[in-house]
C-alpha positions in Angstrom: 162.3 206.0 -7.0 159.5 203.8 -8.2 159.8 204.9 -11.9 159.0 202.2 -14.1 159.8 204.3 -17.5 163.4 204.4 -15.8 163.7 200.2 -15.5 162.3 200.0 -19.1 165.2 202.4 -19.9 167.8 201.3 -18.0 166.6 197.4 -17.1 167.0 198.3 -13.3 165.4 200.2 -10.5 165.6 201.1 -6.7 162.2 200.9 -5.9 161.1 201.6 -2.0 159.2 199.0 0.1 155.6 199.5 0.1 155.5 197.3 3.5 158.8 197.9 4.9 157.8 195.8 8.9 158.7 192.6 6.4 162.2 193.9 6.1 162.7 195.1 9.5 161.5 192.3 11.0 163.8 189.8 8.8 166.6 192.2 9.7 166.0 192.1 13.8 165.6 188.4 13.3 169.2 188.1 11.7 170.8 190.4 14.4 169.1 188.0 17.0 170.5 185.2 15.5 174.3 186.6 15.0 174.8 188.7 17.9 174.9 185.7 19.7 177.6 183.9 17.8 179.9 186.7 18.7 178.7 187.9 21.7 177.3 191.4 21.1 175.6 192.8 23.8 174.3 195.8 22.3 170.9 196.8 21.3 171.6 198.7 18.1 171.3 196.5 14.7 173.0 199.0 12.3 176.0 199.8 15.0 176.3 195.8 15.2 176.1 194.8 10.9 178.1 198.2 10.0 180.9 197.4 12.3 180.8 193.8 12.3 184.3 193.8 10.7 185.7 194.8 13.9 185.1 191.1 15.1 187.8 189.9 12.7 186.1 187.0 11.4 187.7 185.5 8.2 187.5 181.9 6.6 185.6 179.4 8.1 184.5 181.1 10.8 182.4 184.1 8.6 181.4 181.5 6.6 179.8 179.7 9.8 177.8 183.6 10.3 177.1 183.5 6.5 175.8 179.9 7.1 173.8 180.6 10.0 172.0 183.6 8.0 171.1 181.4 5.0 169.7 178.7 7.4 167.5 181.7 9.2 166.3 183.2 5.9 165.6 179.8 4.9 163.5 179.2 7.7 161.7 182.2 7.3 161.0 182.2 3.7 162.5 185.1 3.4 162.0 185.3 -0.2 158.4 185.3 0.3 158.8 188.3 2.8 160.6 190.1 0.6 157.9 189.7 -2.0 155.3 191.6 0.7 158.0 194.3 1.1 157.8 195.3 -3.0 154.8 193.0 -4.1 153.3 196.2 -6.5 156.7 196.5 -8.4 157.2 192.9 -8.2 153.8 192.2 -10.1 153.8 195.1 -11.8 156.9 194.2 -13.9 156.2 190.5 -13.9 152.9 190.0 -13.7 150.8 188.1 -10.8 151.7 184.6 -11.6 155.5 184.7 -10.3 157.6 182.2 -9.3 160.3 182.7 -6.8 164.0 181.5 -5.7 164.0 178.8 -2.7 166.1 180.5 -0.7 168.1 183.9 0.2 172.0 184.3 -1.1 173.7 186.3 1.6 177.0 188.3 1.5 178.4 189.6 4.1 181.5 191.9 2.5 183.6 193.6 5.4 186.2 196.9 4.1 189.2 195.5 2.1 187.6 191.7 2.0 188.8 191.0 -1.5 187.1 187.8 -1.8 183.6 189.0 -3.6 182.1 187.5 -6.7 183.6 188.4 -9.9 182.0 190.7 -12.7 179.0 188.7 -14.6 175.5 188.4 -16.0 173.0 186.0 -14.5 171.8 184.9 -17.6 173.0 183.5 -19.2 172.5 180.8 -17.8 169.7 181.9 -16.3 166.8 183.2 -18.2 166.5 186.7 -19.1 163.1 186.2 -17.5 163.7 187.2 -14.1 164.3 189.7 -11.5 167.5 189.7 -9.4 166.2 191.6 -6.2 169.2 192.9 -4.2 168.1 194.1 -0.6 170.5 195.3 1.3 170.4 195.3 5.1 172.6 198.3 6.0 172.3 202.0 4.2 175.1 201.2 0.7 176.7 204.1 -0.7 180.1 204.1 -3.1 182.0 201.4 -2.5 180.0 199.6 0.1 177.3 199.0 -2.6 177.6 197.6 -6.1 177.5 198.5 -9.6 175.5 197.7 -12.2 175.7 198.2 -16.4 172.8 199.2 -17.9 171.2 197.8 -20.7 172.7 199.9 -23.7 176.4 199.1 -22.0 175.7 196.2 -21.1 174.5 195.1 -25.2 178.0 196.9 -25.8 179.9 194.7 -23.7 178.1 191.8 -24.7 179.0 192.7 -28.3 182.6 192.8 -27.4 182.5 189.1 -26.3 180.7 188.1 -29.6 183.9 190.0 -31.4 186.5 187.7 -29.7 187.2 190.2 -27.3 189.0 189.1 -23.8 186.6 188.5 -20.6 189.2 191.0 -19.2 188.5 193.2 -21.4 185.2 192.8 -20.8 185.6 193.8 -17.0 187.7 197.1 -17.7 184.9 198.4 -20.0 181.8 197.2 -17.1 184.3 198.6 -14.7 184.4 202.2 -16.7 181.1 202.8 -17.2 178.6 200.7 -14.9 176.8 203.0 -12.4 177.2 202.7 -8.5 174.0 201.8 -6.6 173.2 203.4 -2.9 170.8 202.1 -1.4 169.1 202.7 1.9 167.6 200.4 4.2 164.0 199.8 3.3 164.6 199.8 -0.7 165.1 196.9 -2.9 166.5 197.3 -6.1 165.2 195.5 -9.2 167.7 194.0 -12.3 166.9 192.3 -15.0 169.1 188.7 -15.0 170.9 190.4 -18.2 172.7 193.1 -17.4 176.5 192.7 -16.3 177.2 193.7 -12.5 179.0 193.5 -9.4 180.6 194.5 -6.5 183.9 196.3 -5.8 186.1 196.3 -3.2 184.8 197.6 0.0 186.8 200.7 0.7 184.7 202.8 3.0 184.6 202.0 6.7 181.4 199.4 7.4 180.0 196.4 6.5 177.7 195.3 4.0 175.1 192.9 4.7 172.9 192.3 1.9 170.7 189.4 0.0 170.0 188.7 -3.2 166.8 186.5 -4.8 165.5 186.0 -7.7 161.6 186.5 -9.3 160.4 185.7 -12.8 156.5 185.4 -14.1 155.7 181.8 -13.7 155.2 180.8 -17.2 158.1 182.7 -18.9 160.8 180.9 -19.8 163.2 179.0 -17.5 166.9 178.6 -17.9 169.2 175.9 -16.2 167.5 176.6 -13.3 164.2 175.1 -13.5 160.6 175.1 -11.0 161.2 172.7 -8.4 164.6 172.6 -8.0 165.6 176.3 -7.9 161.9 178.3 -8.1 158.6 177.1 -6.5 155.5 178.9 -6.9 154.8 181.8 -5.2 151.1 183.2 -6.0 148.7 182.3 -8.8 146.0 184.2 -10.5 142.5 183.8 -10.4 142.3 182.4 -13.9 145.7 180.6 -13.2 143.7 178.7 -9.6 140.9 178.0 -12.1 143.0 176.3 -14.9 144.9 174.6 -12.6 141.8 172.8 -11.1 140.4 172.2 -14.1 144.0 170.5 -15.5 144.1 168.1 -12.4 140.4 167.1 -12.8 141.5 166.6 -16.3 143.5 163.3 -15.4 142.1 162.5 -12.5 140.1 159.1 -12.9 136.5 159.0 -14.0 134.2 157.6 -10.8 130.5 157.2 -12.6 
């Protein structure tokens, strides 16, 4: 954990939150919020999100409970809790000018759900400038977690695109050699936008509950997704405060 010669290697990382009350406290928040809209009088949050399933929500109504979470991660600024949770491997790989997604993406994938987002790469369209962070809320292991190509198969795959090869193909081969991710509650990992990944289906006996948001170094390169519509500033430099001020008074009116 926490070895930044393996993300240089590999172009991804579990890394353990240095503050981990940010992610607890977004988690009990969450369970507050959804216990509710099913009626769950327990007092155990891992109990309630690993057997969620058992509520046999499907459609519209878990996508009401997917809703709801967004809205509360929204609310929170989740994103910039997060940031607290891993801010030394977060500015150590990006730097401390960083910019950060709006909001949370939540997915809620209960065993056998075969509705889950299909093998891909973030970028692009995205920029290859930024840091998927994948947190998830419940302990992942096998396939309750996700998978993830690294970057020498992941160049491979990319090559057999470039030769005409089929998207299907493409799949079998990240299918064949990506690497599962486990990930306890209380770590975060890192990916860099580039690298093919995804989920498969849930075949082990709980729910995951998980969130994904994206960081990139404020002044790298932005892909279709620009600052202001899908990134806002999250902290500055000292030098970056400084040549900020000095930009504004730059244009600002003259008043002798």
């Amino acid at each position: 954990m926490n070895s930044y010669g393996t993300f240089s290697e590999r172009g991804y990382e579990i890394f353990s939150a240095t503050l981990l009350s940010p992610l607890r406290e977004l988690r009990q928040g969450l369970f507050e919020q959804v216990r509710r809209m099913v009626s769950y009088h327990g007092e155990s949050e891992e109990e309630f999100f690993n057997g969620f399933h058992r509520y046999g929500l499907t459609g519209a109504e878990l996508n009401r409970v997917r809703l709801a979470a967004v809205n509360y991660f929204t609310q929170t600024k989740a994103a910039r809790e997060i940031f607290r949770a891993v801010e030394e491997p977060l500015v150590r790989l990006l730097g401390p000018d960083i910019a950060v997604q709006k909001t949370c993406n939540v997915v809620v994938q209960q065993p056998g759900d075969t509705d889950q987002a299909p093998i891909h790469r973030d970028a692009p369209s995205n920029s290859h400038f930024e840091l998927i962070a994948w947190i998830p809320l419940v302990d992942v292991y096998k396939t309750k977690g996700m998978f993830v190509l690294n970057r020498e198969h992941s160049s491979r795959a990319l090559a057999k695109l470039k030769r005409g090869e089929s998207f299907q193909d493409f799949c079998a081969y990240t299918k064949e050699h990506s690497e599962p991710i486990e990930v306890s509650f209380g770590s975060v990992c890192l990916i860099q936008s580039g690298l093919a990944h995804g989920v498969p289906l849930n075949e082990e006996s709980q729910t995951r509950w998980s969130l994904n948001v994206r960081f990139k170094n404020l002044f790298s390169p932005y892909g279709d997704k620009g600052l202001g519509d899908f990134f806002e500033v999250l902290q500055l430099s000292p030098l970056s405060k400084i040549a900020f001020e000095f930009s504004r008074q730059e244009f600002e009116p003259f008043e002798p």
